[in-house]
C-alpha positions as CSV (number, residue, x, y, z in Angstrom):
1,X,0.0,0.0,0.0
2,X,1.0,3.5,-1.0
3,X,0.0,6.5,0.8
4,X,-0.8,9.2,-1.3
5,X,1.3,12.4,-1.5
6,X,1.7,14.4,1.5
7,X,1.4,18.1,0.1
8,X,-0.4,20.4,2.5
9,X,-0.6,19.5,6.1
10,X,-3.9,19.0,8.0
11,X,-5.9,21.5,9.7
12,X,-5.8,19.5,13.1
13,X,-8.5,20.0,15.5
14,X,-8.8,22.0,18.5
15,X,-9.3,21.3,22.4
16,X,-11.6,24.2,23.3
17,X,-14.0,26.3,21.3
18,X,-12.5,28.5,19.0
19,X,-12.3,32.3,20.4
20,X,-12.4,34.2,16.8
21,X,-10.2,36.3,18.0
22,X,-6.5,36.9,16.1
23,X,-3.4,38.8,17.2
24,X,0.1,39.1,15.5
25,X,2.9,37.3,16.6
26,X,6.8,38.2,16.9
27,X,6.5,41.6,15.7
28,X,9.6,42.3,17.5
29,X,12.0,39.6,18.1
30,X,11.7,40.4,21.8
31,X,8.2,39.6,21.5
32,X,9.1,36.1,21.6
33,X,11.5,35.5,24.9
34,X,12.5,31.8,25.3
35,X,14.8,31.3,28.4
36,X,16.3,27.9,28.3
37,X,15.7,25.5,32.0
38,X,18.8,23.4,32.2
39,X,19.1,20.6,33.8
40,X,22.1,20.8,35.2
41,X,25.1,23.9,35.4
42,X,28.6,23.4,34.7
43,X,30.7,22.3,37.8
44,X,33.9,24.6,36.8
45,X,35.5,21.6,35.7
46,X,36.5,19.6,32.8
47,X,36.9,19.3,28.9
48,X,33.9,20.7,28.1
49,X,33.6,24.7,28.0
50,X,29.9,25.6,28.6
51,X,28.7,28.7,27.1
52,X,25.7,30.5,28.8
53,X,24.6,32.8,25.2
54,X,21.8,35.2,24.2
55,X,20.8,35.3,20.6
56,X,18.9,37.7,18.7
57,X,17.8,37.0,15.2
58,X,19.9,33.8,14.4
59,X,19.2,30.5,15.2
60,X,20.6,27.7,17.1
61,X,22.8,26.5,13.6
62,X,24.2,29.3,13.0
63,X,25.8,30.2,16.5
64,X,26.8,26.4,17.3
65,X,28.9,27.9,13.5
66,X,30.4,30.9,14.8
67,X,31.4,29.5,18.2
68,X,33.3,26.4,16.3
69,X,34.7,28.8,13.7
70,X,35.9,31.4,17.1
71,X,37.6,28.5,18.6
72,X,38.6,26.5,15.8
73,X,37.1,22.8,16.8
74,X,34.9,20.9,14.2
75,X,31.1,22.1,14.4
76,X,30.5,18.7,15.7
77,X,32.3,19.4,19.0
78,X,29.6,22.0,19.8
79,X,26.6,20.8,21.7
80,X,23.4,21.9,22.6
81,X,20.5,21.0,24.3
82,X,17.5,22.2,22.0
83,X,17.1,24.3,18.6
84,X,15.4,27.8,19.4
85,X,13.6,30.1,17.2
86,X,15.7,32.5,14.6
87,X,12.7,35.3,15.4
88,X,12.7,35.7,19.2
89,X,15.1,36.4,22.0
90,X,16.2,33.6,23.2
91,X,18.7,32.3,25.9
92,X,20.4,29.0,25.8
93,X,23.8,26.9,26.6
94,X,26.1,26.0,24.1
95,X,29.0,23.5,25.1
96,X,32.4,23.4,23.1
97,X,34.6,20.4,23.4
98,X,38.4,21.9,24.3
99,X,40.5,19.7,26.0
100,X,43.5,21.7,28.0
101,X,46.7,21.4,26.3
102,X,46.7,19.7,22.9
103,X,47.8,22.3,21.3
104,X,45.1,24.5,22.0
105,X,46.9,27.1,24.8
106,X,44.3,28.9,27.7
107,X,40.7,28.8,27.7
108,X,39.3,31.6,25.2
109,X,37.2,34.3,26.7
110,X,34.1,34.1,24.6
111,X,32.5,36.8,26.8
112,X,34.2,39.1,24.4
113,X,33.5,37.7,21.4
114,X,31.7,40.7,18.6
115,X,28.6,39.7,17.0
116,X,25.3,41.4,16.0
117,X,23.4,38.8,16.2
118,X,24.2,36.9,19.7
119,X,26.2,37.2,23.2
120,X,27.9,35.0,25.4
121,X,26.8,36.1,28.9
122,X,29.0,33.5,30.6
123,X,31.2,30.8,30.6
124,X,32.3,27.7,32.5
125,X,33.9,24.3,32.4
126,X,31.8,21.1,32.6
127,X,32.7,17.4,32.2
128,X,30.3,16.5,29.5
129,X,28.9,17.5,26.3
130,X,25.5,19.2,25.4
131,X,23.6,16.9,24.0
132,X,19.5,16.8,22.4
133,X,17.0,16.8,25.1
134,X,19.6,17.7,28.0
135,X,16.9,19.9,29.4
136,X,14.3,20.7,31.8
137,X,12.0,22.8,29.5
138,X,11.7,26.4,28.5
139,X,10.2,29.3,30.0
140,X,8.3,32.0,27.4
141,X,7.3,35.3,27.5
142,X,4.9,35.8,24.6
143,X,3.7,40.0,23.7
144,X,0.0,39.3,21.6
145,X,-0.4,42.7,19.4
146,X,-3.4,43.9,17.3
147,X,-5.5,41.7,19.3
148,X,-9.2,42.0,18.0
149,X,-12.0,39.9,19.4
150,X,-13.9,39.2,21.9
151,X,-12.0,39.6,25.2
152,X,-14.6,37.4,27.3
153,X,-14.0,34.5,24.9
154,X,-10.4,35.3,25.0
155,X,-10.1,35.0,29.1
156,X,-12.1,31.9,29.1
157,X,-9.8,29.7,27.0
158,X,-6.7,31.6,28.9
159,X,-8.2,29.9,32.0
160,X,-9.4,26.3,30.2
161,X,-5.5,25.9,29.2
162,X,-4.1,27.1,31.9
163,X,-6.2,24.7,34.4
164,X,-6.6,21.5,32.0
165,X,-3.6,22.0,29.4
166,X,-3.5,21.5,25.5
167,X,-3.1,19.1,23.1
168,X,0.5,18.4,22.9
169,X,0.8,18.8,19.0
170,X,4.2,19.5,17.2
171,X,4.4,22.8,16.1
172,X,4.3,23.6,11.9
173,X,7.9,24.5,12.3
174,X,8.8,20.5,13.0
175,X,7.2,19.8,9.4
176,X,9.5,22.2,7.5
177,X,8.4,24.8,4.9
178,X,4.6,24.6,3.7
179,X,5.1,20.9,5.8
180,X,7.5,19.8,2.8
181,X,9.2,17.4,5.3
182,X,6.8,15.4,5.5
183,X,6.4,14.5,1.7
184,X,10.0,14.4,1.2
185,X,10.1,11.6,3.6
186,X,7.1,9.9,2.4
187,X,8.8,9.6,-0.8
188,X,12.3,8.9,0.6
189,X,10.3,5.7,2.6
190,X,8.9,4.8,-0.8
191,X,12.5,5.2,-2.8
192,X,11.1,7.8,-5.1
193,X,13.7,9.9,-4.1
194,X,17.2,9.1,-2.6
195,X,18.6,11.3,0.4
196,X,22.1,10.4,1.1
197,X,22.9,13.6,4.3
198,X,22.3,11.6,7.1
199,X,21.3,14.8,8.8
200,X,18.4,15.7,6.2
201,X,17.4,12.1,6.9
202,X,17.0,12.4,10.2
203,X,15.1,15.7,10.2
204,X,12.6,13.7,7.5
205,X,12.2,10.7,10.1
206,X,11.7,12.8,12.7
207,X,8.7,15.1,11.1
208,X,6.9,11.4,9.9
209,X,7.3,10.2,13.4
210,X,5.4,13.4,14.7
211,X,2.8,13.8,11.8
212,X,1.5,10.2,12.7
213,X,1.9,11.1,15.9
214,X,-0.5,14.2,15.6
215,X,-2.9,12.3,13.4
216,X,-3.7,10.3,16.4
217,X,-4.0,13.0,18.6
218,X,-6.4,14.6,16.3
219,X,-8.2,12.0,16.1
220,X,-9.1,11.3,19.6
221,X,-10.3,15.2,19.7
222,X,-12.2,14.3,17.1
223,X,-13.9,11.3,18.9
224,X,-14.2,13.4,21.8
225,X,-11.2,11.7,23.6
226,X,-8.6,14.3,24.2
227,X,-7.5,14.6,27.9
228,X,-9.5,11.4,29.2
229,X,-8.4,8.1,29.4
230,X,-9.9,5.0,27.4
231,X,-9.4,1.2,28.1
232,X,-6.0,-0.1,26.7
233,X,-3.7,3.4,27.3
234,X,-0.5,3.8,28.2
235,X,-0.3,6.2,30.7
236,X,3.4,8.4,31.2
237,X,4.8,9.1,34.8
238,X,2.9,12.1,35.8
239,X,-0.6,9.5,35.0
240,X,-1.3,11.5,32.2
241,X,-2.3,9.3,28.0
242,X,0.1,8.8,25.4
243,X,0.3,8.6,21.7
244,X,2.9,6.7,19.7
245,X,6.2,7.5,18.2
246,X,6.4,5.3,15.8
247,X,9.0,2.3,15.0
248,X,9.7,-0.8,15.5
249,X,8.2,-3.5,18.0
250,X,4.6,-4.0,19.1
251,X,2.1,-1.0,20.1
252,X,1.9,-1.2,23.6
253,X,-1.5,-0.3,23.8
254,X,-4.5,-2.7,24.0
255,X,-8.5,-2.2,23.8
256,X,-9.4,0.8,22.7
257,X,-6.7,2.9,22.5
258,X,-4.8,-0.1,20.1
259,X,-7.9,0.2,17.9
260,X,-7.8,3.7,17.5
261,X,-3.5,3.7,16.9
262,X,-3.5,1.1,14.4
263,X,-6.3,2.9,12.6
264,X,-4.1,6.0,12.1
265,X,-1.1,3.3,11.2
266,X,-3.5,1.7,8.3
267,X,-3.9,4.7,6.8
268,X,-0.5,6.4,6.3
269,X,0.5,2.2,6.2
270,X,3.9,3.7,3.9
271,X,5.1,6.1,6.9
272,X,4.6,3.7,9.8
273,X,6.3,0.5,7.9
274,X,8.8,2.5,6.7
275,X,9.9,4.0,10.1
276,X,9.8,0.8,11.4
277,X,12.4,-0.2,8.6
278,X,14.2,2.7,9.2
279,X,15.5,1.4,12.5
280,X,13.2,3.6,15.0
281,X,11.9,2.0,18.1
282,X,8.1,2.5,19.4
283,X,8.3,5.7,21.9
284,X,5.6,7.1,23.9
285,X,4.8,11.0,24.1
286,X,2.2,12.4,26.3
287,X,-0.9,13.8,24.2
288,X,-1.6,16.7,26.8
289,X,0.7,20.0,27.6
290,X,0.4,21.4,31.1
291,X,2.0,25.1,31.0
292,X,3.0,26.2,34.4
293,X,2.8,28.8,36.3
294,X,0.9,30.7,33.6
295,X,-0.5,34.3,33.8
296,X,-1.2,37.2,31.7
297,X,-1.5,40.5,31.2
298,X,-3.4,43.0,29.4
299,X,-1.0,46.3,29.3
300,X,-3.3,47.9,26.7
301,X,-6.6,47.0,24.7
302,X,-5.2,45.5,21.8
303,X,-1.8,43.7,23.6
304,X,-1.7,40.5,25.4
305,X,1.2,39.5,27.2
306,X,2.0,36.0,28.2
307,X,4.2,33.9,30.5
308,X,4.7,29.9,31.3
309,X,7.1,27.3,31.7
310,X,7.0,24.0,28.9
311,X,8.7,21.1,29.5
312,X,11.3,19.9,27.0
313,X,9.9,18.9,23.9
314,X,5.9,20.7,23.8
315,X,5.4,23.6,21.8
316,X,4.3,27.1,22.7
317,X,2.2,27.7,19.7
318,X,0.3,24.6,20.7
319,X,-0.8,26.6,23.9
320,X,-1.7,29.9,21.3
321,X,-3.5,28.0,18.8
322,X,-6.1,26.7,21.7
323,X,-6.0,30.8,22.9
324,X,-6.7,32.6,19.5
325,X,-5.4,32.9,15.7
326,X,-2.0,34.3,15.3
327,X,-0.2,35.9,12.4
328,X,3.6,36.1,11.9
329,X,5.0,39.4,9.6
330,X,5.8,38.0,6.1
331,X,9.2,36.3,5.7
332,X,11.0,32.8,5.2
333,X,9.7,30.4,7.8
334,X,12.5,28.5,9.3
335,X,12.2,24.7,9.1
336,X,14.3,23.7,12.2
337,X,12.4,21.2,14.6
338,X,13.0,23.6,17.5
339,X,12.2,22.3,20.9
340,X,11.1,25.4,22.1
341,X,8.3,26.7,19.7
């Protein structure tokens, strides 16, 4: 079986009632602050040089560059713990492998390294590498301009998402341009097309694993099944449901929720089979987002400013999109998965 093309992504369903309200979205860059939560801070010691940095209009690519071009290492010795936005503010630790001696005389001061476009505000030795996921979460502070709507409607899904969460969709940004990741790797699982960069491989993998992923979640929204639990779930540590990342090995649902997983499998049959092939294992991700310690403010009539903490991994605009429409000013859309957003 042979899924058909994958050329526009779905208009997945939401939690709440729609507001009909609409705002725009990173005006500024610093309407969109994302403050990295480590999960651990460098101990002052070790072969490792950890790099506390503050970017502004450049993502997290591009400075892992510039820091291995300022110290001279392979861009493979820099490490970080999640990509970030290119249109925000956002703060975030970089790690640089440089061993003492070797060749490669004192520790640099990066603190006084030039550039428009980021800072290092710190620096300190650690015994390990940065590596994907080697994070708490991220805290946001979101600025909402040219709100227009109702304000009552507005309030009322500011306080459904901030006592009973959001679906915990993957953001657009994880699909690539226009969602174009997603058909390139349908057609790289079908061998119409050959991709020989590992790294655009793994980007492909990764946006099938959470479009399939999303398609389930959808469809238990759909079926009026979001945030409850149905016979045969597989429930993560904090007790909340889970939807499949798909690979490899059995679905360890049963009952219900099986039913409703294999469903979404049968119908995008190329994607999950080829996933599988492609040496992933079966993963579980929760299907609800709990943003903590949320609140917002109104500083004028048409401006809504929010703040709350996201554990690695969820997605601020999946917390928006349940809140009201937003619009980003016209220009290239990045197509990094980025933790953060």
């Amino acid at each position: 079986m042979t899924d058909a093309p994958y050329t526009t992504l779905p208009l997945w369903p939401h939690a709440y009632p729609a507001s009909g309200a609409s705002a725009t979205l990173k005006r500024l860059n610093e309407d969109f602050i994302v403050t990295e939560l480590p999960l651990q801070l460098p101990s002052g010691e070790g072969e490792h040089l950890w790099l506390d940095v503050e970017k502004n209009g450049a993502n997290t690519a591009f400075v892992a560059q510039q820091l291995a071009d300022a110290t001279g290492v392979q861009e493979r010795d820099v490490g970080y713990a999640g990509l970030k936005d290119r249109y925000a503010v956002t703060r975030q630790w970089f790690s640089i492998y440089l061993p003492y001696g070797k060749g490669k005389g004192e520790t640099p001061d990066l603190t006084q390294l030039q550039h428009p476009e980021f800072k290092v505000l710190s620096q300190s030795r650690h015994v390990k590498k940065l590596r994907p996921g080697d994070l708490q979460g991220n805290h946001f502070r979101i600025v909402l301009r040219d709100v227009a709507g109702d304000r009552s409607a507005i309030e009322a899904n500011l306080k459904a998402v901030a006592s009973q969460g959001v679906p915990n969709y993957f953001g657009a940004q994880r699909f690539g341009f226009d969602g174009g990741n997603v058909e390139q790797g349908r057609a790289m699982l079908a061998r119409e097309i050959r991709v020989r960069n590992p790294k655009k491989k793994g980007i492909y993998l990764s946006a099938l694993r959470s479009f399939v992923f999303n398609e389930v979640l959808a469809l238990r929204i759909q079926q009026g099944l979001w945030g409850r639990t149905v016979p045969g779930d597989v429930m993560d540590e904090a007790g909340r449901p889970t939807g499949p990342m798909w690979g490899r090995g059995r679905v360890s649902t049963t009952d219900q929720a099986q039913v409703l997983e294999m469903g979404v499998a049968e119908r995008h049959a190329t994607l999950c089979d080829g996933m599988e092939h492609a040496g992933l294992d079966q993963e579980r991700r929760a299907l609800v987002a709990s943003p903590l310690d949320m609140a917002w403010d109104w500083p004028q009539a048409d401006q809504l400013v929010l703040t709350f903490s996201l554990p690695a991994g969820n997605y601020a605009t999946s917390v928006l999109n349940e809140i009201l429409r937003t619009t980003e000013p016209e220009r290239h859309t990045d197509s990094e998965p980025a933790a953060a957003d």
